[in-house]
C-alpha positions in Angstrom: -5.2 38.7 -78.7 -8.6 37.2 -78.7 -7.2 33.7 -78.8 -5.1 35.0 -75.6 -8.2 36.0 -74.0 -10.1 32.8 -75.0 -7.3 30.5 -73.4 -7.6 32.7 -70.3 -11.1 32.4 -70.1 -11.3 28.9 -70.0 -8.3 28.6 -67.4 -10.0 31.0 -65.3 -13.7 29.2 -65.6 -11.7 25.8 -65.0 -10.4 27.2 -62.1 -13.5 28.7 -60.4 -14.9 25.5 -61.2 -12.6 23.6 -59.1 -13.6 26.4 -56.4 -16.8 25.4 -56.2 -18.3 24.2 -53.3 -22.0 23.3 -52.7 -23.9 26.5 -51.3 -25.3 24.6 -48.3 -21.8 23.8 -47.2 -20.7 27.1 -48.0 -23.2 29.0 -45.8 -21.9 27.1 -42.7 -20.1 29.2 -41.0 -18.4 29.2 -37.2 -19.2 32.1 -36.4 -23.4 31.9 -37.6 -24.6 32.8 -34.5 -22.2 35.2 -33.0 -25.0 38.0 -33.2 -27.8 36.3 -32.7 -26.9 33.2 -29.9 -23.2 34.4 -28.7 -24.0 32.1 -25.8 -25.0 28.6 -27.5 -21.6 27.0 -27.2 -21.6 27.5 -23.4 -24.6 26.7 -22.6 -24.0 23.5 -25.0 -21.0 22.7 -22.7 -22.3 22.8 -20.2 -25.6 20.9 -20.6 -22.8 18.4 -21.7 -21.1 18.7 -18.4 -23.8 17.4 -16.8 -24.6 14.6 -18.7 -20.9 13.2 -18.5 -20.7 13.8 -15.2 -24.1 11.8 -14.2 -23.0 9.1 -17.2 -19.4 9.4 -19.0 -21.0 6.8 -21.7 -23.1 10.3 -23.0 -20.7 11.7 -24.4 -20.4 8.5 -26.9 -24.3 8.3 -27.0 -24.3 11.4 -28.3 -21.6 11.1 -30.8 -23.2 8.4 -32.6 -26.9 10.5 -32.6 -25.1 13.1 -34.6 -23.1 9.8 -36.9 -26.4 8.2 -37.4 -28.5 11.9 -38.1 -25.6 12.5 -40.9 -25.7 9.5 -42.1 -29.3 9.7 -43.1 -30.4 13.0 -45.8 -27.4 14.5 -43.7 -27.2 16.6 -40.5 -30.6 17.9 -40.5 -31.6 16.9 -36.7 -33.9 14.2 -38.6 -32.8 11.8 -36.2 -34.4 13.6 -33.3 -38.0 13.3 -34.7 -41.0 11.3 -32.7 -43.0 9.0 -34.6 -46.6 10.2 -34.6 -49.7 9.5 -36.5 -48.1 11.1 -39.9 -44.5 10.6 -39.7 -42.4 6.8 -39.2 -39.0 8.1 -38.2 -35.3 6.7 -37.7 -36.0 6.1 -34.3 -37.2 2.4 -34.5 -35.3 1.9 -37.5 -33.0 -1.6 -37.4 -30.0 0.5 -36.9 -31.4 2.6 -33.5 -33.8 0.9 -32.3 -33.2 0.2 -28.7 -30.1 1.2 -28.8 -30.3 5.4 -29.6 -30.1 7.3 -26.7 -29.5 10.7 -25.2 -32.6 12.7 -26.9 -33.3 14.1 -23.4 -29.9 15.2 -23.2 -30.7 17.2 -26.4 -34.1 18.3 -25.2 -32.7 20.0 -22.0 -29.3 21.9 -23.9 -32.3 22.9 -26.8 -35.0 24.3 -23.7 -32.0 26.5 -22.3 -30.6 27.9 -25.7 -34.3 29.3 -26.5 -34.6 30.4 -23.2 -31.1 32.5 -23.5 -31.9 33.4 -27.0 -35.0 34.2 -29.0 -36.9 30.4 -29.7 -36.7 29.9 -33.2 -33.1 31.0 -33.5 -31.1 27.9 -33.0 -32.0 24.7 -34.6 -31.6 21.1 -33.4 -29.2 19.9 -36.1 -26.5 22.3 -34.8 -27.1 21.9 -30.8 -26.2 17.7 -31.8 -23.1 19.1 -33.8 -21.5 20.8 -30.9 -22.7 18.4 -27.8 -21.4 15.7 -29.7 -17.8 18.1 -30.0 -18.0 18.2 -26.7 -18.9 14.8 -25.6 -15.5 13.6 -27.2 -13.5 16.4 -25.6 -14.7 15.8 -22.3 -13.8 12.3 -23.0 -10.5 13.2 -23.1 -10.8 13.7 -26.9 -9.8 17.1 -29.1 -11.9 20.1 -29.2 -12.5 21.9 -32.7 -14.8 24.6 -34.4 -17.8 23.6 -35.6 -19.3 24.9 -38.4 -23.0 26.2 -37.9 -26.3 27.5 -39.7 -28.0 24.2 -40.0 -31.6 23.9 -40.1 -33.9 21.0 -38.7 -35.9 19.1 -41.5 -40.0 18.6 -41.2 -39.8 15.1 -42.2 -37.9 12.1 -42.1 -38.8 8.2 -43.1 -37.5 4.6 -41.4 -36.5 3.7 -44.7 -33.9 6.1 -44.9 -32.2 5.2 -41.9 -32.3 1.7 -42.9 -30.7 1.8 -46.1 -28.0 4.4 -45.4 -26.5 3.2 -41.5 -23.8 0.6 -41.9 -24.4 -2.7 -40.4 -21.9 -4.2 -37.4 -21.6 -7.2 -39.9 -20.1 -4.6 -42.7 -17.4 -6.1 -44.7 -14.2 -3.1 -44.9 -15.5 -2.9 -48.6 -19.0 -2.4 -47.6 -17.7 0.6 -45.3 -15.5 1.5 -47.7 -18.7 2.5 -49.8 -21.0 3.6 -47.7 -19.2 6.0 -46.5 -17.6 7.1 -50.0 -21.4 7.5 -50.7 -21.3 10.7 -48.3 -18.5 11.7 -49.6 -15.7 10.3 -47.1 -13.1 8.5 -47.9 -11.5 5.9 -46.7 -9.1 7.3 -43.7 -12.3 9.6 -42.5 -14.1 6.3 -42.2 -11.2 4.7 -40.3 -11.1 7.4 -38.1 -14.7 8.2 -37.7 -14.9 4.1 -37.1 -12.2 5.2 -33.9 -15.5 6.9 -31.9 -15.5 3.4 -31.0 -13.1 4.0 -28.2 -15.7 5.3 -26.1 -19.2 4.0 -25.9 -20.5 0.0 -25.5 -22.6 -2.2 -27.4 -25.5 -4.6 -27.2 -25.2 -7.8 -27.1 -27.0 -8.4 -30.3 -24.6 -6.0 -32.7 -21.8 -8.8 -31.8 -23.2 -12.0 -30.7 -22.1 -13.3 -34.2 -18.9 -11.9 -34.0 -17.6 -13.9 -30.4 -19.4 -17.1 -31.5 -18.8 -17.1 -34.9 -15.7 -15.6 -36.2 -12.2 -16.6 -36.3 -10.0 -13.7 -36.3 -11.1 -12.7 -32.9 -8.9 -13.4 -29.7 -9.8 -16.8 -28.2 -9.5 -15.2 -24.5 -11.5 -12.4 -25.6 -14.3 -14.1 -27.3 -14.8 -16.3 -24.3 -15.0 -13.2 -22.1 -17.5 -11.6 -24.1 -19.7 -15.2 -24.8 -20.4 -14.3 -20.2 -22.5 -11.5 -21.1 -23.9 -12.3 -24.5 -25.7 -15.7 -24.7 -25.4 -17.9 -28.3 -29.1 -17.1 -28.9 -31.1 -14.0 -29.5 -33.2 -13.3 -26.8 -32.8 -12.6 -23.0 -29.1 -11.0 -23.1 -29.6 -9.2 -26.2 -29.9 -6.1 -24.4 -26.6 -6.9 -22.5 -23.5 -4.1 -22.6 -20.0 -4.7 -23.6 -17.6 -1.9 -23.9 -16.4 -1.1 -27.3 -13.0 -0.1 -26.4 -11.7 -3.3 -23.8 -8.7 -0.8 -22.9 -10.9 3.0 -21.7 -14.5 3.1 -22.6 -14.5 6.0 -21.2 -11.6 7.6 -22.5 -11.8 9.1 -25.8 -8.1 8.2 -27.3 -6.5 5.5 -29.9 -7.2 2.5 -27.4 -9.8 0.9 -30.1 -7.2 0.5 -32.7 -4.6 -1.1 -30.4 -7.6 -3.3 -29.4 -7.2 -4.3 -33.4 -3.9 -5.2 -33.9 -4.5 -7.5 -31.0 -8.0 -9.4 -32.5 -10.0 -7.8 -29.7 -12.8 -5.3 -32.2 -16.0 -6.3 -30.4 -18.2 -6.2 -33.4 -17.2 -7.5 -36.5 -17.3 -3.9 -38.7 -14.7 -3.3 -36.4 -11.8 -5.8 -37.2 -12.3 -5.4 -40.7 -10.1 -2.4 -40.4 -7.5 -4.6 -39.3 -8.1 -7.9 -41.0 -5.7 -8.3 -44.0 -7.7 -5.6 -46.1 -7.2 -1.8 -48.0 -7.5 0.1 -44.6 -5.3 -1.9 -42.4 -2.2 0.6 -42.8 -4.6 3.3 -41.3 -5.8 1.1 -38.9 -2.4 0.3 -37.6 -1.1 4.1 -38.0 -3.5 5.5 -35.5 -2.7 2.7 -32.8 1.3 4.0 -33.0 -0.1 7.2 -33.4 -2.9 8.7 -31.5 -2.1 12.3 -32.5 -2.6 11.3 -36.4 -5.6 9.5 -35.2 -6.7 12.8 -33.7 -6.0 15.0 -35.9 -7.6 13.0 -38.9 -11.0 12.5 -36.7 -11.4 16.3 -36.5 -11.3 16.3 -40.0 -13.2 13.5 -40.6 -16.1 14.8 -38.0 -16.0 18.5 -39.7 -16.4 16.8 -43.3 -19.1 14.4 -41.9 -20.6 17.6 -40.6 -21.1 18.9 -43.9 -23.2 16.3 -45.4 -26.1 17.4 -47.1 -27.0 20.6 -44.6 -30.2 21.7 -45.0 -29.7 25.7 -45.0 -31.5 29.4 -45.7 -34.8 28.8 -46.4 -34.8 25.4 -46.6 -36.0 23.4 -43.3 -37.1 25.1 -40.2 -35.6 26.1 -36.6 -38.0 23.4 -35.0 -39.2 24.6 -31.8 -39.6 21.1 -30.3 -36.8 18.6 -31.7 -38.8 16.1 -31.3 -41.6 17.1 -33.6 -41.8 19.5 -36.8 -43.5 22.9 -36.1 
């Protein structure tokens, strides 16, 4: 009997071990602020509205905020901080510099959630999750639930951002990773790669990619060389849309783009270049119900990177600086 009881025991702690899930992911919830913010998600959408409306490239500006603030000691609003006299941010970091935007976006939702609920209620890290939900559905994109109860870290460093954003000169393997690294695997970076279907780049995250690969479309390269010059300077700053199909739509245009050599930075047609993720790649261009389906998923797992949650972190009252 007590060998019985012994075998159970272990099956039982071996199960509940496989249970387990990391207490900061488990105290997200979608329904965290039903009592204490009912209103967040509308007032979220509709800050959003506006932005789309005056500029339908926000909505992409501010899906990559929230990427690059996961990214980085996870979706703790980090990315949002100022520099000042004791803190170097991501701001300026190789990855953002010049090229982050839509922090007054976020400034504006955050001023009307703590003036509809009690200021210090609703942090920073969870008004970027849901704008950037919304910025893809009013792209055209899908809607889903977002989990909440993130809190907004005090600090943040340059470094950080440096070391953990992939490159536009990423190999797939490199992507492969980097984002295995946060715990995503390779179809969640695929499709999280596919927020490339709305949004542009500069000039200088693919100048090397239309002068100097070869798997790129020889039309399309020559297009691209008209706004990008062959050396850094002047037309670095210059926009090309990510998606050459719909920019502005948020559907499974960038992998059709793919299959036909036309990925505007290079990170891009490594997911279609004779490597481990080209299946996927080619999957969601037949398929752009699979593709969003498994961004939904990949975008609530990316969510739960590293949340900081109950006492850890602080409801900043200012997203730009810690209290």
């Amino acid at each position: 009997m007590a060998a019985v009881s012994m075998a159970a025991a272990v099956v039982l702690a071996t199960v509940a071990s496989l249970l387990v899930v990391p207490a900061a992911v488990a105290q997200l919830s979608t329904s965290f602020y039903s009592g204490s913010c009912a209103s967040l998600e509308s007032i979220v959408r509709s800050g959003m509205v506006s932005a789309v409306q005056q500029e339908p490239r926000m909505g992409a500006s501010i899906l990559r905020l929230f990427f690059h603030d996961c990214f980085v000691n996870g979706c703790d609003g980090s990315v949002l901080l100022d520099d000042s006299s004791t803190l170097t941010g991501e701001k300026n970091a190789g990855p953002n510099v010049n090229s982050l935007r839509g922090f007054e976006v976020i400034d504006a939702i955050k001023s009307r959630v703590d003036a509809a609920c009690n200021p210090g209620t609703v942090s920073c890290a969870d008004i970027l999750a849901v704008a950037a939900r919304d910025g893809v559905n009013l792209l055209g994109g899908p809607t889903w639930a977002v989990p909440l109860g993130r809190r907004d870290a005090r600090t943040t460093t340059q470094a950080a951002a440096n070391s953990n954003l992939p490159s536009p000169s990423s190999s797939a393997a490199t992507l492969i990773s980097a984002f295995a690294s946060k715990g995503l695997d390779s179809r969640d970076m695929v499709a999280l790669s596919g927020a490339h279907t709305i949004g542009a780049a500069r000039c200088a995250s693919f100048r090397s990619r239309v002068y100097n690969d070869t798997n790129i479309n020889a039309g399309f390269a020559t297009r691209r060389r008209q706004v990008c010059g062959p050396q850094s300077g002047g037309t670095d700053g210059n926009l090309a849309p990510l998606d050459a199909f719909s920019s502005v739509r948020f559907d499974n245009g960038y992998y059709r783009n793919l299959l036909s050599r036309f990925g505007l930075l290079h990170s891009d047609q490594e997911l279609f270049n004779g490597g481990p993720v080209d299946s996927i790649a080619q999957q969601y261009a037949g398929n752009g119900g699979a593709f969003s389906a498994d961004f939904v998923t990949a975008m609530v797992k990316m969510g739960n990177i590293s949340p900081l949650t109950g006492s850890n972190g602080e409801i900043r009252n200012n997203c730009r600086i810690p209290n």
